[in-house]
C-alpha positions in Angstrom: 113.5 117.3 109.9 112.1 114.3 112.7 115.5 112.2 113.5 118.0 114.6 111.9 121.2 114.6 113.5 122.1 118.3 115.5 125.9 119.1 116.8 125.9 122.0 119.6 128.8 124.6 120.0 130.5 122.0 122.4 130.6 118.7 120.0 128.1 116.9 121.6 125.3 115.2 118.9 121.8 115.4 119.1 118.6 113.8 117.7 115.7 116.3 116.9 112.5 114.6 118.0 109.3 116.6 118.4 109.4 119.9 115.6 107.1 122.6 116.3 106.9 125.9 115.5 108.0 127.9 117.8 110.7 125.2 119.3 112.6 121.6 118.0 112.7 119.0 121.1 116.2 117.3 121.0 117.7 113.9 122.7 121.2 115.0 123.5 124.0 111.8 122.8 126.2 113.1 125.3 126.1 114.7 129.0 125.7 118.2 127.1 126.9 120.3 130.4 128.0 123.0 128.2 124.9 123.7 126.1 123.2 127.0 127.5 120.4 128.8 126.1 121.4 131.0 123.0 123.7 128.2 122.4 124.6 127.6 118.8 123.5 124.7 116.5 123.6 123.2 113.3 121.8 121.1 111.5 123.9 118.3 110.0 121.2 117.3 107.4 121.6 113.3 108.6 119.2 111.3 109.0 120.0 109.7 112.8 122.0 106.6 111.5 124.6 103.7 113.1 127.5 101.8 111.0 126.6 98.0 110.9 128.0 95.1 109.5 130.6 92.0 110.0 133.3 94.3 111.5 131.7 94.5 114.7 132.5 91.1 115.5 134.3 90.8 118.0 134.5 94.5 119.0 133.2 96.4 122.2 131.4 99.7 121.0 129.3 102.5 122.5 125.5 103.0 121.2 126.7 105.5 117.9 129.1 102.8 117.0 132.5 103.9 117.7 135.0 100.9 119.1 135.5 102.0 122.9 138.0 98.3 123.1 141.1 99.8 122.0 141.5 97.9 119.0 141.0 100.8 116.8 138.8 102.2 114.4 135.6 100.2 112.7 135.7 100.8 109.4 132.0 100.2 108.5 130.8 98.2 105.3 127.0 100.2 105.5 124.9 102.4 107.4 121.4 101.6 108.8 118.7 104.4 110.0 118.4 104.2 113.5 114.2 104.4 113.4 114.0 102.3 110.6 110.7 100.6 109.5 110.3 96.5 110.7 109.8 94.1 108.3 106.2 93.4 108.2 105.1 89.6 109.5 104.4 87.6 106.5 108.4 88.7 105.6 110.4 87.7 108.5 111.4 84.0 109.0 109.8 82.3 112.0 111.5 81.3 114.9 111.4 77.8 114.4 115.0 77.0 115.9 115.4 77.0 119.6 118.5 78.1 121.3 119.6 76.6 123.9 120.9 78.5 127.2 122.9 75.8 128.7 120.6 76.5 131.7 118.6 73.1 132.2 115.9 74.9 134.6 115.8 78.1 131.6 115.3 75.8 128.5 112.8 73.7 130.2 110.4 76.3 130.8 111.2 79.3 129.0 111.4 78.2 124.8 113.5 80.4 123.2 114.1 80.9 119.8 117.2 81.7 117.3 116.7 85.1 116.1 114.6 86.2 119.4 115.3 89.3 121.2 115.3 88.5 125.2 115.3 91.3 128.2 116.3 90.0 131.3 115.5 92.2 134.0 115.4 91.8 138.2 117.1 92.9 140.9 120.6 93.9 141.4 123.4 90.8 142.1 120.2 88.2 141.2 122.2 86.4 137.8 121.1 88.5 135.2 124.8 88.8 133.6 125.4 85.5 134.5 122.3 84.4 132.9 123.6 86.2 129.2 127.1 84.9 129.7 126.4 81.6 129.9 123.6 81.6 127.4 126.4 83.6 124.8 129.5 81.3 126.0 126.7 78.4 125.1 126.8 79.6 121.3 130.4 78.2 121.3 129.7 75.5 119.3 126.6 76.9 117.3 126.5 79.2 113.8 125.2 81.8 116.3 125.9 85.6 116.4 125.3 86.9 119.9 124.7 90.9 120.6 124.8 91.6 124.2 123.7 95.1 125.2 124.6 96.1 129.1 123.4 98.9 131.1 125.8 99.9 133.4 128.2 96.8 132.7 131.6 95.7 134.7 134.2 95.6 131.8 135.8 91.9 133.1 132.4 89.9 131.2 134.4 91.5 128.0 137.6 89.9 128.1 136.5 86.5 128.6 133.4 86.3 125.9 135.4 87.3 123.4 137.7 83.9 124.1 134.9 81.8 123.4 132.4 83.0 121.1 131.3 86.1 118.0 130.2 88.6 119.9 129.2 92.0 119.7 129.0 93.9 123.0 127.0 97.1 122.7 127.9 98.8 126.5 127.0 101.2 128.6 128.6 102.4 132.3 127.4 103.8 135.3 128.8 106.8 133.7 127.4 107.4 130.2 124.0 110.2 130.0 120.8 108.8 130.6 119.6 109.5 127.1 122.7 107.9 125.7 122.0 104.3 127.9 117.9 104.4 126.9 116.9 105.6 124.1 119.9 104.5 122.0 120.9 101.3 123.0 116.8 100.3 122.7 117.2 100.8 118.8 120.8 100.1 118.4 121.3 97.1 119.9 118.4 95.6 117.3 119.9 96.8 114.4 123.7 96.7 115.0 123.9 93.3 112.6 122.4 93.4 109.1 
């Protein structure tokens, strides 16, 4: 079945995407060096889901959700699909509430609302961390929950947010699979809250 959860001889998870007849396409959660063809796997019968709730405050986690801080395991309240359906329009609340940066030359021009997804992209070493720490470290004195989701991060930003404000850091390093760093932390990131 479309978004069903596969596991390969060597552990690694997958994501079955396109089904045809003759062959299943699959988005591999891990580096998947090991996998060979003739290799064995299972079908888990899972839907492709993430843990959310209120116990990720606070916590550094990888895009399926486990804690990567060393604070131990998350012990998660609920589940959500990862390729859930969006609440239609006339549903959501509007973003009515701005949110301020803390960035004078940001908030003048750019309004931004509570509940608004940003993406800040640009160059490499042009402020684009700096930009989301300061907006997050902002939230100190606001009923805010931030979740900040890096691509290819520097661990120190970690430390110090979690001094100042609820956060949830969703990361990924230099490191971590491609498919792992794009296709999940597009859908996981969104939904990691309920």
């Amino acid at each position: 079945m479309s978004g069903e959860l596969l596991e390969f001889a060597d552990k690694t998870i997958g994501i079955a995407l396109n089904l045809e007849n003759d062959n299943v396409g699959v988005v591999l959660m891990g580096t998947g060096r090991q996998i060979l063809e003739g290799s064995t796997v299972k079908a888990t019968g899972k839907i492709a889901q993430i843990p959310v709730g209120d116990e990720f405050l606070g916590r550094v986690v990888n895009p399926l959700g486990a804690a990567i801080d060393g604070k131990g395991d998350i012990k998660p309240s609920e589940t959500r699909l990862v390729e859930s359906m969006a609440p239609g329009i006339i549903s959501r609340k509007s973003v009515c509430e701005p949110l301020q940066t803390g960035i004078t030359s940001i908030d003048a021009m750019i309004p931004i609302g509570r509940g608004q997804r940003e993406l800040i992209i640009g160059d490499r070493q042009t402020g684009k961390t700096s930009i989301a720490v300061d907006t997050i470290i902002n939230q100190k004195t606001e009923d805010v929950v931030c979740v900040y989701v890096g691509l290819g991060v520097v661990s120190v930003v970690c430390d110090f947010l979690f001094m100042v404000v609820a956060v949830v850091l969703l990361l990924l390093f230099f490191d971590d699979p491609a498919t792992t760093e794009f296709y999940t932390s597009l859908f996981v990131g969104s939904v990691r809250l309920v």
